[in-house]
Backbone and ligand atoms as CSV (ligand in chain L), in Angstrom:
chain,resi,resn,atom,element,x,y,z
A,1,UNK,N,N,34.453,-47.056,33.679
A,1,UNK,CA,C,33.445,-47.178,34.737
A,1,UNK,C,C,32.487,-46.005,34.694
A,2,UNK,N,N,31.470,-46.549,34.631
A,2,UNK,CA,C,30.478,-45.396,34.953
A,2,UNK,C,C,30.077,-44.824,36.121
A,3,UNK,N,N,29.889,-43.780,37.005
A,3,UNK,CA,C,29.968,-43.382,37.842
A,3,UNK,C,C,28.623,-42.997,38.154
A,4,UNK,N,N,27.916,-44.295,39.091
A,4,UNK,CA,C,26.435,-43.740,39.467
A,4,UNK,C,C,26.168,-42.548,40.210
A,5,UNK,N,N,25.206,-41.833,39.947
A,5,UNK,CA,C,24.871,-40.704,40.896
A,5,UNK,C,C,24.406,-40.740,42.080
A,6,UNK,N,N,23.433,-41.652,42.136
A,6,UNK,CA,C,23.207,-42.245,43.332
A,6,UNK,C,C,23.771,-42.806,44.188
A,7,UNK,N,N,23.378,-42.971,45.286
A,7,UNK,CA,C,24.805,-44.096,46.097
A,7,UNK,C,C,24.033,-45.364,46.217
A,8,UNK,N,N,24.294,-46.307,45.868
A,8,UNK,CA,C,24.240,-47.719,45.807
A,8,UNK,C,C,24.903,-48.990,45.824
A,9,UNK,N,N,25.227,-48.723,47.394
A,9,UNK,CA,C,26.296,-49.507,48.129
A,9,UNK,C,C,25.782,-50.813,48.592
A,10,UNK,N,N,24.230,-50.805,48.706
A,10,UNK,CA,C,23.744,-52.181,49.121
A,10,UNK,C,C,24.432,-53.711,47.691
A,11,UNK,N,N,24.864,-54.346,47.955
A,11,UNK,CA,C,25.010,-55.178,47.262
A,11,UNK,C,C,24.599,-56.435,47.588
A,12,UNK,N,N,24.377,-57.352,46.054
A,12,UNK,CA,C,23.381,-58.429,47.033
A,12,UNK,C,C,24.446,-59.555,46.945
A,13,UNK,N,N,23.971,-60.394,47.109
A,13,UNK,CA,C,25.306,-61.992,47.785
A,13,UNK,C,C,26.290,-61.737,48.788
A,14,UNK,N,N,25.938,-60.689,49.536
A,14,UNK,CA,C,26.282,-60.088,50.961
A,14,UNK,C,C,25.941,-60.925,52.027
A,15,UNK,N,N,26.829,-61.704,52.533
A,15,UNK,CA,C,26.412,-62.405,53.809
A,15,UNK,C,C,26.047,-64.341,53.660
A,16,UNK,N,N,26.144,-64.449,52.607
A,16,UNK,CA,C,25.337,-65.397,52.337
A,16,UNK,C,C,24.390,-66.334,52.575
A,17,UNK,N,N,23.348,-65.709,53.216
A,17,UNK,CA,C,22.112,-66.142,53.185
A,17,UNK,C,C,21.719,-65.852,51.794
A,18,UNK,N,N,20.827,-67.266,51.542
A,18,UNK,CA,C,19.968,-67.491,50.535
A,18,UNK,C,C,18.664,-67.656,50.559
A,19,UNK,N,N,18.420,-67.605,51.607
A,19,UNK,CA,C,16.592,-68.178,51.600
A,19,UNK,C,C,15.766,-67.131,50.960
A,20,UNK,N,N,15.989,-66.164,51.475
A,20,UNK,CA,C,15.445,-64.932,51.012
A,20,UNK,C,C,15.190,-64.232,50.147
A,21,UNK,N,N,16.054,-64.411,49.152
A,21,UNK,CA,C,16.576,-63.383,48.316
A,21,UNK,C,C,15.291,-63.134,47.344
A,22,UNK,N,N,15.287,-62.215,47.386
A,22,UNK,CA,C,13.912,-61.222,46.838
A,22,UNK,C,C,13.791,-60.527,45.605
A,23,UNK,N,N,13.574,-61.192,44.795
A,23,UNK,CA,C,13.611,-60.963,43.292
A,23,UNK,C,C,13.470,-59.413,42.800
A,24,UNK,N,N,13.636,-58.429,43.313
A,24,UNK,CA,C,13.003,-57.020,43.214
A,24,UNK,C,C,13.924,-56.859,42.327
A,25,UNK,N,N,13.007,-56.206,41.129
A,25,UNK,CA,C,13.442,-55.451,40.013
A,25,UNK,C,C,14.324,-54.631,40.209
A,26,UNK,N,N,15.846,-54.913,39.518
A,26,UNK,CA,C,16.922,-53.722,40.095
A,26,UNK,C,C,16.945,-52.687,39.044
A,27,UNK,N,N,16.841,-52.562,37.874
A,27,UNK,CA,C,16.118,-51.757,36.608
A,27,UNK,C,C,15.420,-51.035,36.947
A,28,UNK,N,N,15.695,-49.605,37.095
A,28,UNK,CA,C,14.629,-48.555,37.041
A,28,UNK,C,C,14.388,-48.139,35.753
A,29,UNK,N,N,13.759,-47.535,35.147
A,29,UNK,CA,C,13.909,-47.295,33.870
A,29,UNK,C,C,14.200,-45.713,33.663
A,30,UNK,N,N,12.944,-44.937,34.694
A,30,UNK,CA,C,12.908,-43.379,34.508
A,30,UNK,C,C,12.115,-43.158,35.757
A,31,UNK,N,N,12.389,-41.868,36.147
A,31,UNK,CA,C,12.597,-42.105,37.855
A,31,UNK,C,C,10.978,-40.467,37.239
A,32,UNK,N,N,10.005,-40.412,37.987
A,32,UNK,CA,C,9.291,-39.763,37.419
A,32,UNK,C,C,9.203,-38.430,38.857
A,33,UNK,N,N,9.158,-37.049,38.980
A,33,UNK,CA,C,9.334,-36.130,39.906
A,33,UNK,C,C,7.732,-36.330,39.992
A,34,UNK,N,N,7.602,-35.534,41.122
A,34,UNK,CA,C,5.922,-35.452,41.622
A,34,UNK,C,C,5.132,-34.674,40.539
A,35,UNK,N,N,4.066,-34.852,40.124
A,35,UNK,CA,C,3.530,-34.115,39.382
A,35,UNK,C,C,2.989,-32.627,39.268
A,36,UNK,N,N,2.934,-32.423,40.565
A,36,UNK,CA,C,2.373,-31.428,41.170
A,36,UNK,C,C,3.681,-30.273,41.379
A,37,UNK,N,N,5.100,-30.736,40.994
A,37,UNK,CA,C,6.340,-29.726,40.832
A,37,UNK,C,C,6.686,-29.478,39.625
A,38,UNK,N,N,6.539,-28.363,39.325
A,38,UNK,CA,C,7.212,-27.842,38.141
A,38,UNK,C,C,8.543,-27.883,37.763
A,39,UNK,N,N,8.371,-28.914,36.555
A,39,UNK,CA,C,9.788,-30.038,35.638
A,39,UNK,C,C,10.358,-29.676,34.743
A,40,UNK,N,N,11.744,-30.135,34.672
A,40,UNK,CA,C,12.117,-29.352,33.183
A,40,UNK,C,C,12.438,-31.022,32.691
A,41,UNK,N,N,12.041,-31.090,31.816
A,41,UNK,CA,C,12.088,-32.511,31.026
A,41,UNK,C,C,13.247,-32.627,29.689
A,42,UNK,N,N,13.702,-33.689,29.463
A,42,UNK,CA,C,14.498,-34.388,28.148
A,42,UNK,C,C,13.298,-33.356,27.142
A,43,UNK,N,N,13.965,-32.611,26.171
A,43,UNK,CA,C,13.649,-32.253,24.677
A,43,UNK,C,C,13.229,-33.894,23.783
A,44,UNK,N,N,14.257,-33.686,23.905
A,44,UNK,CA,C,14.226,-35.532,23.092
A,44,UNK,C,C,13.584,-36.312,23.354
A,45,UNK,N,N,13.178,-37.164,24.439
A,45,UNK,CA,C,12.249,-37.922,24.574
A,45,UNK,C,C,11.473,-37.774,25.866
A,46,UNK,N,N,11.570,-36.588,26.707
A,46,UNK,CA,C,10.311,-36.169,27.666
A,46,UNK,C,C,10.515,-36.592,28.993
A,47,UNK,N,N,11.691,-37.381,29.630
A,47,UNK,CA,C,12.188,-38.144,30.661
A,47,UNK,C,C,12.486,-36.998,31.764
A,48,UNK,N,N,12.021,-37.373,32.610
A,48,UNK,CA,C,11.800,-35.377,33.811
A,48,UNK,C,C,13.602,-35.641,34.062
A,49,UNK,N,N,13.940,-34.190,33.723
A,49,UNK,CA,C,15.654,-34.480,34.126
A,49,UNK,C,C,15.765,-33.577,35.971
A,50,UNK,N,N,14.654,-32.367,36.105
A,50,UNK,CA,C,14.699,-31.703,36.956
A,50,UNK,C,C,13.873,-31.141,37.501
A,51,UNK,N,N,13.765,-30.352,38.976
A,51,UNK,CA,C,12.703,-29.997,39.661
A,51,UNK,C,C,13.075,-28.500,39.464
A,52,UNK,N,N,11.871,-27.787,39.523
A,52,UNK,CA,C,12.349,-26.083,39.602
A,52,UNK,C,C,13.175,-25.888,40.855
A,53,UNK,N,N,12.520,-26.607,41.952
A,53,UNK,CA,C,12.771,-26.348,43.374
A,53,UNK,C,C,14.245,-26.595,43.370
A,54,UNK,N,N,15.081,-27.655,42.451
A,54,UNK,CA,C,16.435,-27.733,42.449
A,54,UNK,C,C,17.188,-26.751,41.570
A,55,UNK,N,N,16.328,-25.858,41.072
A,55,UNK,CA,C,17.504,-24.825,40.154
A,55,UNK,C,C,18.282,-23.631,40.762
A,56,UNK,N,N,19.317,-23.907,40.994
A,56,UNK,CA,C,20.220,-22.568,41.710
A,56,UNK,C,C,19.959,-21.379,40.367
A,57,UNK,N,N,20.875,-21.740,39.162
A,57,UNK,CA,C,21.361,-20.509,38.751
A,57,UNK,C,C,20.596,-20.060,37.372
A,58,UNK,N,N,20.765,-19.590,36.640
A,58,UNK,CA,C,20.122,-19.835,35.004
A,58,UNK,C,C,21.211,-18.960,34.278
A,59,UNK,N,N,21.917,-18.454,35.145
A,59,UNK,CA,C,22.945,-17.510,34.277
A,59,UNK,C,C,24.255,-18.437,34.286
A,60,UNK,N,N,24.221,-19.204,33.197
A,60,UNK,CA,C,25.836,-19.818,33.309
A,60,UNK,C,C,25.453,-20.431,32.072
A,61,UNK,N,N,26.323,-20.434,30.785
A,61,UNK,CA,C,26.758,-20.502,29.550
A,61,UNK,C,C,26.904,-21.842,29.246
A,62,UNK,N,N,26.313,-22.769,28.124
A,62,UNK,CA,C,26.826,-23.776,27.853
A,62,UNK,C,C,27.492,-23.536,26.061
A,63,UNK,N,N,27.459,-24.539,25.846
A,63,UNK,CA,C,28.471,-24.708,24.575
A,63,UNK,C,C,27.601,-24.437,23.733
A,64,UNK,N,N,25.943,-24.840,23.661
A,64,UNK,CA,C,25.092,-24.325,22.742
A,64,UNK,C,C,24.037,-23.346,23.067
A,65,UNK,N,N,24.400,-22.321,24.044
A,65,UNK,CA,C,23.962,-21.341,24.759
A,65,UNK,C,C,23.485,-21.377,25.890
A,66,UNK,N,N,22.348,-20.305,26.800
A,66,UNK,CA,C,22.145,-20.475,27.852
A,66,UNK,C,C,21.985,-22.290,28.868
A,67,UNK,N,N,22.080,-21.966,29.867
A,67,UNK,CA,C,22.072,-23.215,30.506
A,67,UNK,C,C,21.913,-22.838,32.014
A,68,UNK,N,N,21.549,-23.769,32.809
A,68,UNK,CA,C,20.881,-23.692,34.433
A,68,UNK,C,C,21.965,-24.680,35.275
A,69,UNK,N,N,21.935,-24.089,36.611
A,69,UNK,CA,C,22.796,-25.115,37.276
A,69,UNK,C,C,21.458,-25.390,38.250
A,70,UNK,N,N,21.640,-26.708,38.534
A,70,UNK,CA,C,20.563,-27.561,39.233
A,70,UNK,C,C,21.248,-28.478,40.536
A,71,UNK,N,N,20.667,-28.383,41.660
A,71,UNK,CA,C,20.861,-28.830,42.804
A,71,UNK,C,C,21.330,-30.355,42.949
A,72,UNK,N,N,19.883,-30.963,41.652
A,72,UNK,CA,C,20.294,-32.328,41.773
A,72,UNK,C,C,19.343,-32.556,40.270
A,73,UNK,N,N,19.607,-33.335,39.867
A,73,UNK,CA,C,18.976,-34.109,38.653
A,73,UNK,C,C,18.201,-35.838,38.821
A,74,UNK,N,N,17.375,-36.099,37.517
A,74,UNK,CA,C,17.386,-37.379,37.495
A,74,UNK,C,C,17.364,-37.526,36.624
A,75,UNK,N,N,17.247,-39.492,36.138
A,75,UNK,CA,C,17.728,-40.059,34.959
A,75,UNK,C,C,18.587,-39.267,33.874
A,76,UNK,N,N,19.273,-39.088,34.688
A,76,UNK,CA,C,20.654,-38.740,34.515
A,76,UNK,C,C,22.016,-39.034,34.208
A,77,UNK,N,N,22.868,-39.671,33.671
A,77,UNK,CA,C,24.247,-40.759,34.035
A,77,UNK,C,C,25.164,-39.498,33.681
A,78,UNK,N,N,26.373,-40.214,34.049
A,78,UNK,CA,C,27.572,-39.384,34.477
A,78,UNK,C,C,28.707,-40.033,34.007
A,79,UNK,N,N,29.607,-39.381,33.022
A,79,UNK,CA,C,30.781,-40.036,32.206
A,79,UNK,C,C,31.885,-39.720,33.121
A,80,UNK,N,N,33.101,-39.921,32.576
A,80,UNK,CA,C,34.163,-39.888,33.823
A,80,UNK,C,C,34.722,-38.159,33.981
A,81,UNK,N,N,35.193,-38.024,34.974
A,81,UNK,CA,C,35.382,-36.750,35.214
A,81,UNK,C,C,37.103,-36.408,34.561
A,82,UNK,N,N,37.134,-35.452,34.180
A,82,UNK,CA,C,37.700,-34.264,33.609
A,82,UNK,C,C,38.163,-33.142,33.921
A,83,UNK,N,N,39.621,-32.798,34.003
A,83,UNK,CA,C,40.039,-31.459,34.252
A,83,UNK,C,C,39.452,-30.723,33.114
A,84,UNK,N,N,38.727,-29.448,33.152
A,84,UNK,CA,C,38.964,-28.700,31.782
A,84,UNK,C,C,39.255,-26.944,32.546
A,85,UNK,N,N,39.549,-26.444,31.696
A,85,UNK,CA,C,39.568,-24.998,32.051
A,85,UNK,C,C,38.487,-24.478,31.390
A,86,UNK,N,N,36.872,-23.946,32.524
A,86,UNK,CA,C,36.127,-22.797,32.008
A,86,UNK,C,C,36.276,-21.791,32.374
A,87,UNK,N,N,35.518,-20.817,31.751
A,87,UNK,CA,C,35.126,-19.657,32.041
A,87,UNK,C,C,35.385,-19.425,33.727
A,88,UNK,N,N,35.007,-19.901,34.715
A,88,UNK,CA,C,35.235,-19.323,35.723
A,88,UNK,C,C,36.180,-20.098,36.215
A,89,UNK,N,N,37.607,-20.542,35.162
A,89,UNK,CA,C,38.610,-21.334,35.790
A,89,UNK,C,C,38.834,-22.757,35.855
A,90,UNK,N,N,39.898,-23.417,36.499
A,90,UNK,CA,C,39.913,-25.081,36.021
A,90,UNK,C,C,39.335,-25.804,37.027
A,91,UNK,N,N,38.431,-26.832,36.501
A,91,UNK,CA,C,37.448,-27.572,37.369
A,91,UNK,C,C,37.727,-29.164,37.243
A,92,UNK,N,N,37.409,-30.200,37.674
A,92,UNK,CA,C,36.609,-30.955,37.347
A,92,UNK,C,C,35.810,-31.344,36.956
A,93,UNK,N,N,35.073,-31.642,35.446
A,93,UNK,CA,C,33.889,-31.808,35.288
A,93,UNK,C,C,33.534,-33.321,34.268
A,94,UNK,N,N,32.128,-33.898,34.284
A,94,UNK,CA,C,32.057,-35.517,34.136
A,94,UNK,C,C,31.112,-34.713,33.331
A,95,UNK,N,N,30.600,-35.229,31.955
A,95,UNK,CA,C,29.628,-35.122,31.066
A,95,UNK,C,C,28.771,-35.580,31.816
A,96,UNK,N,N,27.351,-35.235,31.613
A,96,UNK,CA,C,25.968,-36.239,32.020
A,96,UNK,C,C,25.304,-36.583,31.015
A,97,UNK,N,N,24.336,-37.269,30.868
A,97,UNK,CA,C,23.515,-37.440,29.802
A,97,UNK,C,C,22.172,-38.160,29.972
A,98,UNK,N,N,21.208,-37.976,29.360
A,98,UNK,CA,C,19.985,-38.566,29.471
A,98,UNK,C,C,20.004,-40.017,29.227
A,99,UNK,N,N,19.682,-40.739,30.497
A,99,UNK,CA,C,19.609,-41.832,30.405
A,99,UNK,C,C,18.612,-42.879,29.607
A,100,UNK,N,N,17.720,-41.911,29.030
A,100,UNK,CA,C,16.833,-42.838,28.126
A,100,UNK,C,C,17.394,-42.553,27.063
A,101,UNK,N,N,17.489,-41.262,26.607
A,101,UNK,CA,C,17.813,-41.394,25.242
A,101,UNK,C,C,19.335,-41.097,24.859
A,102,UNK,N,N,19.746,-40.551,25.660
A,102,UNK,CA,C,21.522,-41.105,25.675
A,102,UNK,C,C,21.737,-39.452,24.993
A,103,UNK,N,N,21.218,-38.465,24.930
A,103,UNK,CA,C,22.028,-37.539,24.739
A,103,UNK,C,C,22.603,-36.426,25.340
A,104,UNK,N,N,23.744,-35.782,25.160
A,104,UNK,CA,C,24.756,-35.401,26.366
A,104,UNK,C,C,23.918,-34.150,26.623
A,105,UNK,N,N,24.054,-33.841,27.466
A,105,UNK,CA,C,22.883,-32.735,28.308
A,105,UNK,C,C,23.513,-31.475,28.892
A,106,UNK,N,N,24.792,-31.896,29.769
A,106,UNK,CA,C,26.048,-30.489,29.797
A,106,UNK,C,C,26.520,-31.554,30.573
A,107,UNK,N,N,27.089,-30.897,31.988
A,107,UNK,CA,C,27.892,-31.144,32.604
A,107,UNK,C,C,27.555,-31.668,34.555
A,108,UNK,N,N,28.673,-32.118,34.711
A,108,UNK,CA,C,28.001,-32.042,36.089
A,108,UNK,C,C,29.625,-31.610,36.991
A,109,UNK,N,N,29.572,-30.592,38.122
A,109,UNK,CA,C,31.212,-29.900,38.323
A,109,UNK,C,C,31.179,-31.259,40.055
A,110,UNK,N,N,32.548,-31.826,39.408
A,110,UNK,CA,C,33.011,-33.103,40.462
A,110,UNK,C,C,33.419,-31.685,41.330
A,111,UNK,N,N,34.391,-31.251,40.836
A,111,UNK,CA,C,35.313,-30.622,41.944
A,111,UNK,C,C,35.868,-29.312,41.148
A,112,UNK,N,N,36.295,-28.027,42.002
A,112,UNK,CA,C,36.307,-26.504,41.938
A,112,UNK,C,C,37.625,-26.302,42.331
A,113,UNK,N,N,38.319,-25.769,41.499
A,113,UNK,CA,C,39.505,-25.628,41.962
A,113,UNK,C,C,39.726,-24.071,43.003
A,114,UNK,N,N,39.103,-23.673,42.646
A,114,UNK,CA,C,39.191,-22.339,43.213
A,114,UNK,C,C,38.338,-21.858,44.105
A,115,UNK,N,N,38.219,-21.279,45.384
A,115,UNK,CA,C,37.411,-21.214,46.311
A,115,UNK,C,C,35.960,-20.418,46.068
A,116,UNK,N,N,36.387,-19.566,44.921
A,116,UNK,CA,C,34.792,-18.922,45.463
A,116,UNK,C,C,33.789,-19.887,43.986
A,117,UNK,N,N,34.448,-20.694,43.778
A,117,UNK,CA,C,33.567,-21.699,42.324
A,117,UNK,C,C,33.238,-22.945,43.298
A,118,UNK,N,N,33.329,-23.189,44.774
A,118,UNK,CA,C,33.472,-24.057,45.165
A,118,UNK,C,C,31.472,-24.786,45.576
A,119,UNK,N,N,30.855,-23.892,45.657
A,119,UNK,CA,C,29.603,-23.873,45.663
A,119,UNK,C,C,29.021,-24.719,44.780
A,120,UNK,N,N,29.778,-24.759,43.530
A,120,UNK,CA,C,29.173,-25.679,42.248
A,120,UNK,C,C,29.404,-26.830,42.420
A,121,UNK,N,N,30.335,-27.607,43.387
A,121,UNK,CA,C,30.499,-29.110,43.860
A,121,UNK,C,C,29.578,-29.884,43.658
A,122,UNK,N,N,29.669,-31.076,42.796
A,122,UNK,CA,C,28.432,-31.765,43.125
A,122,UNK,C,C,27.115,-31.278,42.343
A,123,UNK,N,N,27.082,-29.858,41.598
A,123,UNK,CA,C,25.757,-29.708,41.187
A,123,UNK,C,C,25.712,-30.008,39.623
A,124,UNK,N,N,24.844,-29.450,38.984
A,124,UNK,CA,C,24.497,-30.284,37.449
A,124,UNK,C,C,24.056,-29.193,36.423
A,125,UNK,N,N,24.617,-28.986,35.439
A,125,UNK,CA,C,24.878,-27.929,34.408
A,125,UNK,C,C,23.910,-28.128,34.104
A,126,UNK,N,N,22.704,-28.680,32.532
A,126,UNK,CA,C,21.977,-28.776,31.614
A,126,UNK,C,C,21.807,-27.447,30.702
A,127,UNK,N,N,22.037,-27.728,29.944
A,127,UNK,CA,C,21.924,-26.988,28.739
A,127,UNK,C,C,20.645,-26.540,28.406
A,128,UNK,N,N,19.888,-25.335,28.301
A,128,UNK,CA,C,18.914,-25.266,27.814
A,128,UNK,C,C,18.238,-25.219,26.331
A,129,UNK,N,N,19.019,-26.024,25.785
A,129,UNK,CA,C,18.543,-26.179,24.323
A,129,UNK,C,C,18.097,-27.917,24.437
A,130,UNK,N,N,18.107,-28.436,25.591
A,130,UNK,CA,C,18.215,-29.775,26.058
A,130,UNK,C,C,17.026,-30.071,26.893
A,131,UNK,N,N,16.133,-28.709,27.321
A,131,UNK,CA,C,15.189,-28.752,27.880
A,131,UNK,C,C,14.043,-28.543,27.776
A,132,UNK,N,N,13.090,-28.923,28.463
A,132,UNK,CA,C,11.452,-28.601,27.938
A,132,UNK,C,C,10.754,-28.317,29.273
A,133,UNK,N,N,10.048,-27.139,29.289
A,133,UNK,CA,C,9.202,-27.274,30.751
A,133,UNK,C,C,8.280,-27.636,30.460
A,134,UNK,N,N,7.872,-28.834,31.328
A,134,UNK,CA,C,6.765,-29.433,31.068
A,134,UNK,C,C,5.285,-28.518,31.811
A,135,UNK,N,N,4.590,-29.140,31.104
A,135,UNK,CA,C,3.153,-28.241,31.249
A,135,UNK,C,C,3.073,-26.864,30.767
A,136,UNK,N,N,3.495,-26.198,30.827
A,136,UNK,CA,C,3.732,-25.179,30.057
A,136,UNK,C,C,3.873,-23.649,30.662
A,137,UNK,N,N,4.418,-24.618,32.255
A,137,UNK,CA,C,4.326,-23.088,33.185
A,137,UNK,C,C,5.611,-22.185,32.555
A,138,UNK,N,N,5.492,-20.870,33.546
A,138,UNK,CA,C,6.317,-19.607,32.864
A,138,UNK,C,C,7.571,-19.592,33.925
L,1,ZN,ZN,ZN,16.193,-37.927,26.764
């Protein structure tokens, strides 16, 4: 099972009424941030993964060097979650990956075993060898 990030609990053939039912495209393809916020985008194929305004940290290590922890992400997906033991101890953590072009991006921490790592709940690793700021701010 893949584990959406979003919550998307509406389901349709709920109730069963039929008259209605409203053909709306359930396919998003790539979810695009405002233009006017400074993005860190897919390397690979340019798909906005993040907002500056969502970056907590920039000091935290990935497997192919520096990497950012981020508040929240998009077009994004999320593999199943995982005990592993890092660096700051044993966590929970679910791979993510770029949903257009499917490549793994870092991590995202489900759950903290230890109280003062507990802050990282819920937030989203990316690797910065995985990233591009778009436009070309500093
Ligand atoms: Zn991509």
């Amino acid at each position: 099972m893949w584990a959406a990030s979003a919550c998307c609990s509406r389901q349709a053939g709920e109730g069963g009424g039929s008259a209605t039912a409203a053909r709306t495209p359930v396919k998003t393809f790539q979810a695009y941030l405002p233009p006017a916020h400074r993005t860190y985008s897919c390397i690979h194929c340019r798909a906005h993964l993040a907002s500056h305004d969502e970056l907590i940290s920039k000091s935290f290590q990935g497997s192919q060097g520096r990497a950012y922890l981020f508040n929240s992400v998009v077009n994004v997906g999320c593999g199943p979650a995982e005990e592993r033991v890092l660096l700051t101890g044993l966590h929970a953590v679910a791979d993510i990956y770029c949903e257009c072009c499917k490549t793994m991006l870092g991590w995202k921490y489900e759950h903290a075993f230890e109280s003062s790592q507990k802050y990282k709940e819920g937030k989203f690793i990316i690797e910065l060898a995985h990233m591009v700021k778009e436009n070309g701010w500093d």
